[in-house]
C-alpha positions as CSV (number, residue, x, y, z in Angstrom):
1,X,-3.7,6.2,-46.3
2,X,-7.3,5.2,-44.7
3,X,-8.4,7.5,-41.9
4,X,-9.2,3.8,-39.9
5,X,-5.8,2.9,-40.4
6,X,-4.3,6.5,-39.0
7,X,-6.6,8.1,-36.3
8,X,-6.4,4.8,-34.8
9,X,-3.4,5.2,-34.2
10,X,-3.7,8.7,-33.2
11,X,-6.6,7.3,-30.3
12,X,-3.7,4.8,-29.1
13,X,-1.0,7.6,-28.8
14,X,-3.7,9.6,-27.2
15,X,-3.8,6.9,-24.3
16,X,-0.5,7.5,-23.5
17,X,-1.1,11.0,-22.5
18,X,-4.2,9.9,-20.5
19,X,-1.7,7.7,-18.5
20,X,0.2,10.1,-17.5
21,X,-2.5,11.9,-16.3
22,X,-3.3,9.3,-14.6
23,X,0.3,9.1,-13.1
24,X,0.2,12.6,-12.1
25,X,-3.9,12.5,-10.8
26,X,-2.1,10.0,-8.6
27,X,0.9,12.2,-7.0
28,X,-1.4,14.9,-6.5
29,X,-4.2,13.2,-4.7
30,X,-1.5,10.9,-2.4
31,X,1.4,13.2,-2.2
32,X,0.4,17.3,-3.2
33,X,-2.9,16.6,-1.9
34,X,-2.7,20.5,-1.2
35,X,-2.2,22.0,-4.3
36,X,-5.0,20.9,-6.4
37,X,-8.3,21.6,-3.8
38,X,-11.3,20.4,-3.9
39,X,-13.1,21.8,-7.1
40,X,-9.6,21.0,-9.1
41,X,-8.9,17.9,-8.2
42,X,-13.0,16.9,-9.2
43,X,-12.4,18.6,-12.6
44,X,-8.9,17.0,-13.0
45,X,-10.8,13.3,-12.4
46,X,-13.4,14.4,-14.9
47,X,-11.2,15.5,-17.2
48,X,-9.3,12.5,-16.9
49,X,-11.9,9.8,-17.0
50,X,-13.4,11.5,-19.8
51,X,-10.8,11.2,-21.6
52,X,-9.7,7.4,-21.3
53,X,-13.2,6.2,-22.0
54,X,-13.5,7.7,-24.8
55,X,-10.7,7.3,-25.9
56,X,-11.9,3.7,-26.2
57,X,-14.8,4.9,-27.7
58,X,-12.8,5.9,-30.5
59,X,-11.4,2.6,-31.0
60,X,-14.4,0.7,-31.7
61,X,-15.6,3.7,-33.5
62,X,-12.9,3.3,-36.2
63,X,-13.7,-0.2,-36.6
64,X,-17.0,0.2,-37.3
65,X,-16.5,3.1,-39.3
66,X,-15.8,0.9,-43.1
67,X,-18.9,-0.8,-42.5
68,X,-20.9,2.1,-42.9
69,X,-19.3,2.3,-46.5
70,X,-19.5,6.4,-46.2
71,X,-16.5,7.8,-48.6
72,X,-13.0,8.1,-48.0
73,X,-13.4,11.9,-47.2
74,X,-16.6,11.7,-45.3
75,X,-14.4,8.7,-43.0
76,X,-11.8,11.4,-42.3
77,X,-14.5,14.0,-41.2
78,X,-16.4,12.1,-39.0
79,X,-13.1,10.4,-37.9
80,X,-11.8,13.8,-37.1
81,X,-15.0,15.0,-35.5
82,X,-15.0,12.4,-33.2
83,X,-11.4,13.0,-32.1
84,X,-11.7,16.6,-32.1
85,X,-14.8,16.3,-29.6
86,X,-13.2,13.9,-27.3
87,X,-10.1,16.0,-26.9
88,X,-12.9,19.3,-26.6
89,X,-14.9,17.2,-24.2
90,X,-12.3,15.9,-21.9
91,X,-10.1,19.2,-22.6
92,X,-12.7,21.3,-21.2
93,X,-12.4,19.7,-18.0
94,X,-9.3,21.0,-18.0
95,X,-9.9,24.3,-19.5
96,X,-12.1,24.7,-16.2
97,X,-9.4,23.7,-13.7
98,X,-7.5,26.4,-15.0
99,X,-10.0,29.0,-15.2
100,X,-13.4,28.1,-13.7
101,X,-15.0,29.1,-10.4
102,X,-16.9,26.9,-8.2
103,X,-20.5,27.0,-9.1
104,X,-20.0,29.5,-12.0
105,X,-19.6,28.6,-15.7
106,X,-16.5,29.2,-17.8
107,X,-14.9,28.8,-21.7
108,X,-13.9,25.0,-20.3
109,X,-17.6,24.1,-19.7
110,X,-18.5,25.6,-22.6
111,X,-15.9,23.7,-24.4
112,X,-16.6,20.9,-22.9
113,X,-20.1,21.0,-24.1
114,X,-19.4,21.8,-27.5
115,X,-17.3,18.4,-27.3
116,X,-20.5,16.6,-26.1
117,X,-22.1,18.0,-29.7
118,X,-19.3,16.6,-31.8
119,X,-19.2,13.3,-30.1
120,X,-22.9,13.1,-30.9
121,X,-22.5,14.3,-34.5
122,X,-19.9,11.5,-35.1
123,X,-22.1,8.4,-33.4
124,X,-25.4,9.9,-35.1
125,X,-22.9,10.2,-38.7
126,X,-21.7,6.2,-37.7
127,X,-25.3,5.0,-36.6
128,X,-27.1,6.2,-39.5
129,X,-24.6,4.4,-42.1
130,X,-24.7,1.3,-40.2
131,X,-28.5,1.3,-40.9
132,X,-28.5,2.7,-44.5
133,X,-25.9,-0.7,-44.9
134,X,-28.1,-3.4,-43.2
């Protein structure tokens, strides 16, 4: 199998979690307004935007990916680099909700920055095929 014919599909499945999220972002910020606060419900919404957008990012990214004619194993690694730094990215969010203090930094924000690296990795890895092919 071609890793743009699976992770695709793994981005799409992805979504689904990102709207329940979504679902639940909702009941708590109409509903159990009270249980989240103020610095977890902002980290909850960063988490969670983060996540559907790119998400999408991952989409196009696997379309674009043949075109840069890298092999099939250097596909899967960037493929996977990309997914593994959008769920680190968005996760860390998360992470922080759990764990973090207001104004102080924690394994989520770290995470979450490592995730920013991977993403970058995978576009620079994309980007730099896509001119070696024009």
């Amino acid at each position: 199998m071609e890793s743009t014919e699976v992770l695709p599909i793994v981005s799409l499945l992805s979504i689904v979690t990102v709207e329940f999220g979504g679902h639940a972002l909702l009941r708590f910020i109409t509903t159990d307004r009270d249980k989240l606060g103020e610095l977890r419900e902002r980290f909850f919404r960063a988490g969670h935007a983060h996540a559907g957008v790119l998400l999408m990012l991952t989409l196009v990214y696997f379309l674009y990916l043949p075109r840069a004619r890298y092999s099939d194993g250097l596909e899967w690694t960037f493929g996977a680099i990309l997914l593994a730094g959008v769920l680190a990215q968005s996760g860390g969010f998360f992470v922080h909700l759990g764990i973090g203090q207001a104004g102080a930094r924690s394994f989520g924000t770290t995470l979450t920055r490592v995730g920013a690296l991977l993403i970058a990795v995978a576009l620079i890895a994309l980007s730099a095929g896509l001119i070696r092919e024009l």
